[in-house]
Biopython code that builds the backbone (N, CA, C, O; Angstrom):
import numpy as np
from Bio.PDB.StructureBuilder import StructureBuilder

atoms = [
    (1, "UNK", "N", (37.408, -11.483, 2.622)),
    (1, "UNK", "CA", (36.355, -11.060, 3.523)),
    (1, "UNK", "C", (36.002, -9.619, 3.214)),
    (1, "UNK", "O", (36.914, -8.805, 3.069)),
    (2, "UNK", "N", (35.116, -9.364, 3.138)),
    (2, "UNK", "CA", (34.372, -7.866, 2.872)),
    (2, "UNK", "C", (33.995, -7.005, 3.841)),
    (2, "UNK", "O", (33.133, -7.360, 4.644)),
    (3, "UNK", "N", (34.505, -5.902, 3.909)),
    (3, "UNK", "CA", (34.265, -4.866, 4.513)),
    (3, "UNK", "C", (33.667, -4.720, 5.776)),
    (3, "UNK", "O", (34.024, -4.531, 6.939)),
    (4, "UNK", "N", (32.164, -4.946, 4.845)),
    (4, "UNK", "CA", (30.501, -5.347, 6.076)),
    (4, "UNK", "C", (30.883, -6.319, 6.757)),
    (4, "UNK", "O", (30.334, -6.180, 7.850)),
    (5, "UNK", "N", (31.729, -7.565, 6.770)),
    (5, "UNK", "CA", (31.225, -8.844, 7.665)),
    (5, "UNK", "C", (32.047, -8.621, 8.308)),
    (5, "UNK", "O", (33.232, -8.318, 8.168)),
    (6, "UNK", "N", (30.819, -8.911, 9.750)),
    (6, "UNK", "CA", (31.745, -8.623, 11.117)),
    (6, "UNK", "C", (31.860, -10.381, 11.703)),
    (6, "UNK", "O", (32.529, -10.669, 12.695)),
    (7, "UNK", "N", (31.280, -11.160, 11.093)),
    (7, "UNK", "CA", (31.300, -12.878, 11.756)),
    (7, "UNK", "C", (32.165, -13.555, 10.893)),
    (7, "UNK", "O", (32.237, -14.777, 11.025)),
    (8, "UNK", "N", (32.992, -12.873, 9.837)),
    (8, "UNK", "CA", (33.630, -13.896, 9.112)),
    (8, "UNK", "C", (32.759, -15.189, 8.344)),
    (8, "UNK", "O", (31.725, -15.721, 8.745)),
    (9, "UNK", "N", (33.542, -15.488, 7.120)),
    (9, "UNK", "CA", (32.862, -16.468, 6.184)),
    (9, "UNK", "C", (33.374, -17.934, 6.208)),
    (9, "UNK", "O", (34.569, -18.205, 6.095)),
    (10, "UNK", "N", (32.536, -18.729, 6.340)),
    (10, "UNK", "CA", (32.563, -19.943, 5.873)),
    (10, "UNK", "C", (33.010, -20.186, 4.645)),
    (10, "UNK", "O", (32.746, -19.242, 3.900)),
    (11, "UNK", "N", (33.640, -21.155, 4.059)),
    (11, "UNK", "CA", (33.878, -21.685, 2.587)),
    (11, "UNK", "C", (32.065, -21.402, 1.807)),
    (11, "UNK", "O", (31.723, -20.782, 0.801)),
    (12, "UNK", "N", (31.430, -22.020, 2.620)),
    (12, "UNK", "CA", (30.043, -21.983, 1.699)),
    (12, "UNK", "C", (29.454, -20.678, 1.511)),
    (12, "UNK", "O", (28.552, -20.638, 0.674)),
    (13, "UNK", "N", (29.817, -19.378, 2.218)),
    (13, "UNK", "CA", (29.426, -18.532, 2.173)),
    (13, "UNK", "C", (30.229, -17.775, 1.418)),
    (13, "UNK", "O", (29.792, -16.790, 0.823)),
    (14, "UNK", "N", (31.536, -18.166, 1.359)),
    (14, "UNK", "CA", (32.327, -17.575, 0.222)),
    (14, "UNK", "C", (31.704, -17.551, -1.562)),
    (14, "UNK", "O", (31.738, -16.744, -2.491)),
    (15, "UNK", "N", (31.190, -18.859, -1.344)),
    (15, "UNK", "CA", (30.688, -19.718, -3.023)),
    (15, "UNK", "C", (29.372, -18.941, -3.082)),
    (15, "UNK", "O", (29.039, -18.667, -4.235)),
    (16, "UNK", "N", (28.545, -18.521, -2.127)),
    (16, "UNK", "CA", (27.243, -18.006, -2.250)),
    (16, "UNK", "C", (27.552, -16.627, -3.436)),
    (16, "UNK", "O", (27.027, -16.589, -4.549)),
    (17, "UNK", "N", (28.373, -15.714, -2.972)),
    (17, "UNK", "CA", (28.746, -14.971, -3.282)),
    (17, "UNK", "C", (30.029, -14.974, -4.588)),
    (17, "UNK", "O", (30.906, -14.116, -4.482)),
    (18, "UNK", "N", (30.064, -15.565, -5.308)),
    (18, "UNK", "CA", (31.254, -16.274, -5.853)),
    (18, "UNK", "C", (30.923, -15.827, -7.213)),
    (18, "UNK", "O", (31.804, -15.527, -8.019)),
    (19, "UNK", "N", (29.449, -15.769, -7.530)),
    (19, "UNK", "CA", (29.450, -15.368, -8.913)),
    (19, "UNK", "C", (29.438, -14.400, -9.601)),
    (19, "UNK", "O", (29.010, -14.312, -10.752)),
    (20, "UNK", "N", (30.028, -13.389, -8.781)),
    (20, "UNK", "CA", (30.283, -11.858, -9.585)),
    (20, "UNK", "C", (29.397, -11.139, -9.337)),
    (20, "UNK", "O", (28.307, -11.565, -8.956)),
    (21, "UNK", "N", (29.659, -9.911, -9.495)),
    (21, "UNK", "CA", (28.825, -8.719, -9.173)),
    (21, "UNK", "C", (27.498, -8.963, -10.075)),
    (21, "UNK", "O", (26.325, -8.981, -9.701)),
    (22, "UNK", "N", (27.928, -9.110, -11.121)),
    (22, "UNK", "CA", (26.954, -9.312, -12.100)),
    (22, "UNK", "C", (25.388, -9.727, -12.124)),
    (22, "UNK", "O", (24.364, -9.182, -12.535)),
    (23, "UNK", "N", (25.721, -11.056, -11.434)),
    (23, "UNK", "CA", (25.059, -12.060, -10.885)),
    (23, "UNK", "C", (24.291, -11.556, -10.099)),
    (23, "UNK", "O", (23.141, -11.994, -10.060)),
    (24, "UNK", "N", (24.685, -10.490, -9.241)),
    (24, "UNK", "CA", (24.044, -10.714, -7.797)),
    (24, "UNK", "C", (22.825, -9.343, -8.567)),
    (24, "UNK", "O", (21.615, -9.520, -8.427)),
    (25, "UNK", "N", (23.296, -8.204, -9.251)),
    (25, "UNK", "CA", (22.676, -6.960, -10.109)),
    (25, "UNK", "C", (21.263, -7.955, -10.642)),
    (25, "UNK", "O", (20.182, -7.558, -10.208)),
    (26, "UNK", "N", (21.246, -8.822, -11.270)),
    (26, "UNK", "CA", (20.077, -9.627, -11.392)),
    (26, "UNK", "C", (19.061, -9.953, -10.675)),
    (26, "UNK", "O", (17.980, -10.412, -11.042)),
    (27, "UNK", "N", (19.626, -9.575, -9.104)),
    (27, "UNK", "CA", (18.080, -10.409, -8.096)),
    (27, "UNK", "C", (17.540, -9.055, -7.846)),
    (27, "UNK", "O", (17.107, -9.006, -6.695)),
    (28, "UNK", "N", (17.454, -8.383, -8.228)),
    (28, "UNK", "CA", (17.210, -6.659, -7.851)),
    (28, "UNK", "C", (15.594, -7.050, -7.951)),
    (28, "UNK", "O", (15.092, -7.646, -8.904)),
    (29, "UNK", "N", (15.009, -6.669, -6.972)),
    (29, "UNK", "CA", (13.552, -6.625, -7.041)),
    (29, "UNK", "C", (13.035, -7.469, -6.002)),
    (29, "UNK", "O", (12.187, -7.097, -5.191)),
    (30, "UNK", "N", (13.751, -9.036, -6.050)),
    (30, "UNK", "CA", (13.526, -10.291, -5.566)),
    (30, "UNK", "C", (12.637, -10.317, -3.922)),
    (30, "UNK", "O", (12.267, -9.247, -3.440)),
    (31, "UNK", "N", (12.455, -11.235, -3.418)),
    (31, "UNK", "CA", (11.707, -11.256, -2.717)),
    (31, "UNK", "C", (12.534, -12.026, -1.445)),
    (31, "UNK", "O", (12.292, -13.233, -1.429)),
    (32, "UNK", "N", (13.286, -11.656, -0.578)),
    (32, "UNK", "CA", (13.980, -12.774, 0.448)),
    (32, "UNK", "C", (13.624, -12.586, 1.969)),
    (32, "UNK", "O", (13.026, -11.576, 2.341)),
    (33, "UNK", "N", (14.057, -13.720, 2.964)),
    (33, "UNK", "CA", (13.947, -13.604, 4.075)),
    (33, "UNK", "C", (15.154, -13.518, 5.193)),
    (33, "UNK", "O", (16.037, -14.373, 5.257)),
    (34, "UNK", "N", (15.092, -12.595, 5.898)),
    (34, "UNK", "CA", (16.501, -12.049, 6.370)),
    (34, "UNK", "C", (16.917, -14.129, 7.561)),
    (34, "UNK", "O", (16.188, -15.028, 7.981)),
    (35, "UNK", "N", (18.133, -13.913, 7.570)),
    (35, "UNK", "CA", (18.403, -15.370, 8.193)),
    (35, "UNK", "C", (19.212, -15.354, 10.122)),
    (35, "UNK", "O", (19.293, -16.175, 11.036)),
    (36, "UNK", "N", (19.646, -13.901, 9.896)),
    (36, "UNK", "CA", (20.437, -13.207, 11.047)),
    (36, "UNK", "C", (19.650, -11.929, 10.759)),
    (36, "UNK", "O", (19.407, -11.389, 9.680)),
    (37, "UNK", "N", (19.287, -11.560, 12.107)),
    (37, "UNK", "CA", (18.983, -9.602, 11.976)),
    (37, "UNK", "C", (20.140, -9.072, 11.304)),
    (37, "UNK", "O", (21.340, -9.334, 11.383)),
    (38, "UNK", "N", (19.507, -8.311, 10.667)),
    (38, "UNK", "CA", (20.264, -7.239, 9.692)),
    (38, "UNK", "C", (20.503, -6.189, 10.592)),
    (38, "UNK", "O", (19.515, -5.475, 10.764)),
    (39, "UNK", "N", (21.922, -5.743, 11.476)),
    (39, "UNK", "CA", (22.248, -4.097, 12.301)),
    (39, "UNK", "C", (22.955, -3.491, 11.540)),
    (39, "UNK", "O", (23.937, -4.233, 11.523)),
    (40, "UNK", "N", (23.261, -2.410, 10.674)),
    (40, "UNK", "CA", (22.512, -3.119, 9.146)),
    (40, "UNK", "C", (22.886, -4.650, 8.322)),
    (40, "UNK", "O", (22.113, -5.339, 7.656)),
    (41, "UNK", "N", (24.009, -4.839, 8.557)),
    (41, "UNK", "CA", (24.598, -6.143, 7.853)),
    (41, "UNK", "C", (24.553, -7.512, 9.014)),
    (41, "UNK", "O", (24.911, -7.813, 10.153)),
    (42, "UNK", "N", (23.732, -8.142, 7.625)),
    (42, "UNK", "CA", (23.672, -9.897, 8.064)),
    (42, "UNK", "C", (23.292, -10.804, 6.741)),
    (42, "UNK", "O", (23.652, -10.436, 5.622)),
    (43, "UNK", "N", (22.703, -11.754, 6.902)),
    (43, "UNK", "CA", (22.305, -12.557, 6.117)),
    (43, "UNK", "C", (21.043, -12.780, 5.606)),
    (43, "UNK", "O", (20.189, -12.647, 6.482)),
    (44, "UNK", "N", (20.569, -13.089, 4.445)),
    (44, "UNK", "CA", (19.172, -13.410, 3.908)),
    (44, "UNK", "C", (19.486, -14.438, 2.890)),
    (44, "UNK", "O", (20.490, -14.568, 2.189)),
    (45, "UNK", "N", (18.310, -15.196, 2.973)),
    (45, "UNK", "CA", (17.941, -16.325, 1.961)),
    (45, "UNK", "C", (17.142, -16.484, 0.805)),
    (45, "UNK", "O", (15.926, -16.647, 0.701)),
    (46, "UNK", "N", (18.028, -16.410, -0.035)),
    (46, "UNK", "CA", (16.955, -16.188, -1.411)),
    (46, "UNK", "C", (17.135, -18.062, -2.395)),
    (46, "UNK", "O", (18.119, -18.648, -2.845)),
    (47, "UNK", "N", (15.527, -18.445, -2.344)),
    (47, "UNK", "CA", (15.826, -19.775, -2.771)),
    (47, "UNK", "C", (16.759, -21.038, -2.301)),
    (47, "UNK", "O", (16.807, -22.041, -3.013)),
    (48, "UNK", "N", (17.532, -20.949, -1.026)),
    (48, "UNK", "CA", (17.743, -21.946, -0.401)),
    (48, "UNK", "C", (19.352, -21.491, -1.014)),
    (48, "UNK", "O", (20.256, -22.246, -1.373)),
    (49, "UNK", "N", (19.333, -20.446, -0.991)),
    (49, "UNK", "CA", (21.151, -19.477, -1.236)),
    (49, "UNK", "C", (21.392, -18.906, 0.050)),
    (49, "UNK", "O", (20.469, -18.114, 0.239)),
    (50, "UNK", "N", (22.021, -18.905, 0.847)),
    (50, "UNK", "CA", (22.656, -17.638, 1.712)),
    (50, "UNK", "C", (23.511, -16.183, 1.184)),
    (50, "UNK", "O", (24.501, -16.158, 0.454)),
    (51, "UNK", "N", (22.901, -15.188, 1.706)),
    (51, "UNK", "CA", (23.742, -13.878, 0.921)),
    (51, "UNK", "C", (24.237, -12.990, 1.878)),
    (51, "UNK", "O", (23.433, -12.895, 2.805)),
    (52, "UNK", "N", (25.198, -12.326, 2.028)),
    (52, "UNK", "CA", (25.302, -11.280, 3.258)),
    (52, "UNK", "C", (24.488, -10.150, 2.038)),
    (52, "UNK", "O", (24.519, -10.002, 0.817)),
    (53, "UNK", "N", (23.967, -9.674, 2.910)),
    (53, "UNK", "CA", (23.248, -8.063, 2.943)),
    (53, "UNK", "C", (23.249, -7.008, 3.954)),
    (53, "UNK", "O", (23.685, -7.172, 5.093)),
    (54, "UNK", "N", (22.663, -5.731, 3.431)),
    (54, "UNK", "CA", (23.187, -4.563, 4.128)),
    (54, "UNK", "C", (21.939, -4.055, 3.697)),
    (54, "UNK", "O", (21.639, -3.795, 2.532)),
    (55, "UNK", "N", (20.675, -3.829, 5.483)),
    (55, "UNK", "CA", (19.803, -3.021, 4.775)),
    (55, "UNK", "C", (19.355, -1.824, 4.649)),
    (55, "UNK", "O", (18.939, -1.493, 5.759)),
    (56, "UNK", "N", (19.207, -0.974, 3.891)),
    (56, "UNK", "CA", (18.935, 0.235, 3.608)),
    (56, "UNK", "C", (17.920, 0.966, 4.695)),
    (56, "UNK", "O", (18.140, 2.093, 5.137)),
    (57, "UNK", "N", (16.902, 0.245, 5.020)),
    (57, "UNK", "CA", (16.092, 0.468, 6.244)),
    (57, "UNK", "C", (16.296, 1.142, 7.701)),
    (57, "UNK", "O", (15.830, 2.174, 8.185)),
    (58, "UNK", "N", (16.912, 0.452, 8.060)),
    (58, "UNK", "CA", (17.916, 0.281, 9.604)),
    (58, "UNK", "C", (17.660, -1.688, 10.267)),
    (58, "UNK", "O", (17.651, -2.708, 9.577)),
    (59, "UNK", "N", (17.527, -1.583, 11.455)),
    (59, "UNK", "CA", (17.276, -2.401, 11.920)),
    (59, "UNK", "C", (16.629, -3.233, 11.051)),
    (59, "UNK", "O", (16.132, -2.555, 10.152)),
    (60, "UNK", "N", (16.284, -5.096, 10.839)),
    (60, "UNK", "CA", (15.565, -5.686, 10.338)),
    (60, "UNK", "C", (15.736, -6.993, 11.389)),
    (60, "UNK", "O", (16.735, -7.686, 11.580)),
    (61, "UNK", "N", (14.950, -7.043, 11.748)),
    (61, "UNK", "CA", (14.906, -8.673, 12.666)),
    (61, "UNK", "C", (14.929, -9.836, 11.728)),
    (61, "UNK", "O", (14.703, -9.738, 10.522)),
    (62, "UNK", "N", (15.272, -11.164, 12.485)),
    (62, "UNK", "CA", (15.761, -12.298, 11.683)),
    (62, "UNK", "C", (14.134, -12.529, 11.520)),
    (62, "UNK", "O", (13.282, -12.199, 12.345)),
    (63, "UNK", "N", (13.896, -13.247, 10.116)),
    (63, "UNK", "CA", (12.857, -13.959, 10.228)),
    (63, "UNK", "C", (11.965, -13.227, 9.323)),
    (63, "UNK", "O", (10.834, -13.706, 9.234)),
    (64, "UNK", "N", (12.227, -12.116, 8.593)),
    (64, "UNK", "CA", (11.456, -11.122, 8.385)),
    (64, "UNK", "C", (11.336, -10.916, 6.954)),
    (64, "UNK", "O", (11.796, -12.008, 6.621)),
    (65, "UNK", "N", (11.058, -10.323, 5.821)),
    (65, "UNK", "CA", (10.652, -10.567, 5.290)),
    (65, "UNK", "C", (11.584, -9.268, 4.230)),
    (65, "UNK", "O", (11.426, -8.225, 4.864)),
    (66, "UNK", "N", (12.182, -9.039, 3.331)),
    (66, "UNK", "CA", (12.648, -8.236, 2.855)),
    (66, "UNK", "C", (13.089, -8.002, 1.147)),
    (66, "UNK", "O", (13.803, -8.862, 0.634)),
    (67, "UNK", "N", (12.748, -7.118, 0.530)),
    (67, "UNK", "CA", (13.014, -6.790, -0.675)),
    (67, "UNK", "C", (14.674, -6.263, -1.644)),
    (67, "UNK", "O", (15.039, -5.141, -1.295)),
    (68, "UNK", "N", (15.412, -6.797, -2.503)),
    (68, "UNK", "CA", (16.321, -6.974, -2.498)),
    (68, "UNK", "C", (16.335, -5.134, -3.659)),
    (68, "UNK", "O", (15.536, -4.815, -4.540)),
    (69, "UNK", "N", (17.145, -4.608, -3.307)),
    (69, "UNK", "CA", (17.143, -3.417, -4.292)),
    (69, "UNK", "C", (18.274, -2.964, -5.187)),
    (69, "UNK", "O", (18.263, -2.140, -6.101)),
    (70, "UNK", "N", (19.379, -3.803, -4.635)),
    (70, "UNK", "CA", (20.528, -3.139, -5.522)),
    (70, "UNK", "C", (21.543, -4.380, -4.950)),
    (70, "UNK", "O", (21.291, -5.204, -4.071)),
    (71, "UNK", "N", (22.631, -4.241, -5.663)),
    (71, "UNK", "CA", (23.816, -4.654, -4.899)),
    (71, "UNK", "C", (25.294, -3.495, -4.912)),
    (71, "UNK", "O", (25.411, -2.503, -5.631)),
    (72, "UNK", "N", (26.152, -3.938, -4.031)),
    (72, "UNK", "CA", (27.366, -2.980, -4.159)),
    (72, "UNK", "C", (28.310, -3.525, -3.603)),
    (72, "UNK", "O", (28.224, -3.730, -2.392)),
    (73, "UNK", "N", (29.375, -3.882, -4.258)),
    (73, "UNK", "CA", (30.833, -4.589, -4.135)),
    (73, "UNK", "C", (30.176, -6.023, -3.493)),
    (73, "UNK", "O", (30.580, -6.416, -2.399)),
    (74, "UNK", "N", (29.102, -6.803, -4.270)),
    (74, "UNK", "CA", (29.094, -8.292, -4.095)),
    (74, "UNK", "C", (28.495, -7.978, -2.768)),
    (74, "UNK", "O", (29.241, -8.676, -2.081)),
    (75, "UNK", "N", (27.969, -7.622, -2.222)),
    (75, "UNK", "CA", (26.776, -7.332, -1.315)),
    (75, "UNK", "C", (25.469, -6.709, -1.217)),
    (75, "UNK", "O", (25.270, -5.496, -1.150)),
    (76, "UNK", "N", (24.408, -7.820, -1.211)),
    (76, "UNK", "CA", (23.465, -7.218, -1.675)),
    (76, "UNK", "C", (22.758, -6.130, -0.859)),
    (76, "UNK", "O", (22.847, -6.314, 0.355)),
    (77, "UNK", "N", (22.044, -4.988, -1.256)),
    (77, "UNK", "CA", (21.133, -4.502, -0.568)),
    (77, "UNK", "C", (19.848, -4.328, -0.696)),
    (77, "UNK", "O", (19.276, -4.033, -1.746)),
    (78, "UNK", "N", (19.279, -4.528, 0.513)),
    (78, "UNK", "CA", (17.660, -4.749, 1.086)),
    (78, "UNK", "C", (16.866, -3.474, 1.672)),
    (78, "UNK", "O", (17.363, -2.475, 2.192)),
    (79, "UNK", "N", (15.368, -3.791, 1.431)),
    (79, "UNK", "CA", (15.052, -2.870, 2.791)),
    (79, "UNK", "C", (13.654, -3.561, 2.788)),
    (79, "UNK", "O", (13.047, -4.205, 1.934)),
    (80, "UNK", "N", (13.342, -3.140, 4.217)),
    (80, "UNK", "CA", (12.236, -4.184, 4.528)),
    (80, "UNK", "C", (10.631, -3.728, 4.072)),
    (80, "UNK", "O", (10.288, -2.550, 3.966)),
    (81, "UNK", "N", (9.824, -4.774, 3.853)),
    (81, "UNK", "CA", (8.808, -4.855, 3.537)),
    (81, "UNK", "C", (7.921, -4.622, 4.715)),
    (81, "UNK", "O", (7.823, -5.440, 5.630)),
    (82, "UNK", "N", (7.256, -3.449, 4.670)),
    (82, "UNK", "CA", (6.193, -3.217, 5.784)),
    (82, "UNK", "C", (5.079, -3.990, 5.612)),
    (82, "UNK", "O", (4.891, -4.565, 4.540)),
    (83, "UNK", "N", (4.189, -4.093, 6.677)),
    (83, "UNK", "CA", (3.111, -4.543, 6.163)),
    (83, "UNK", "C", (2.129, -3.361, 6.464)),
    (83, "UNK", "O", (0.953, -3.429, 6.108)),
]
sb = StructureBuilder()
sb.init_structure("model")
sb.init_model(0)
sb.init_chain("A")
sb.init_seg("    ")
for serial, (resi, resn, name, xyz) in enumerate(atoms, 1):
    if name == "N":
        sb.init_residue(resn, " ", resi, " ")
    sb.init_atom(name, np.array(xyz, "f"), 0.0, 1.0, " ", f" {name:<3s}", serial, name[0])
structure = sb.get_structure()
């Protein structure tokens, strides 16, 4: 369990995250939608994946719409897309 998560992981949420730092350094840019409000850390969905994230922003409500910018220790980070 990592640091940020304050709800504890599921097996499936373990595997989301499963493929290395590496992996995750690749979605940098990406386009996702947060799944739990982000206070900063929760969840977003990229392609029908679940990810915990941490967003750079502050606050982000569920439902919302957010840009993926980096990752750090297998957690990605976001910040939100204004309109």
């Amino acid at each position: 369990m990592s640091f940020f998560n304050l709800f504890g992981k599921s097996s499936s949420e373990e595997e989301t995250n499963s493929s290395g730092f590496e992996g995750l350094e690749r979605m940098k840019g990406r386009i996702a939608r947060t799944l739990t409000p982000l206070k900063t850390v929760g969840y977003i969905l990229v392609e029908d994946t679940r990810y915990e994230a941490v967003s750079i922003t502050g606050f982000v409500p569920e439902g919302e719409i957010v840009r993926i910018t980096g990752q750090n220790m297998g957690i990605l980070m976001v910040e939100a897309i204004l309109d």
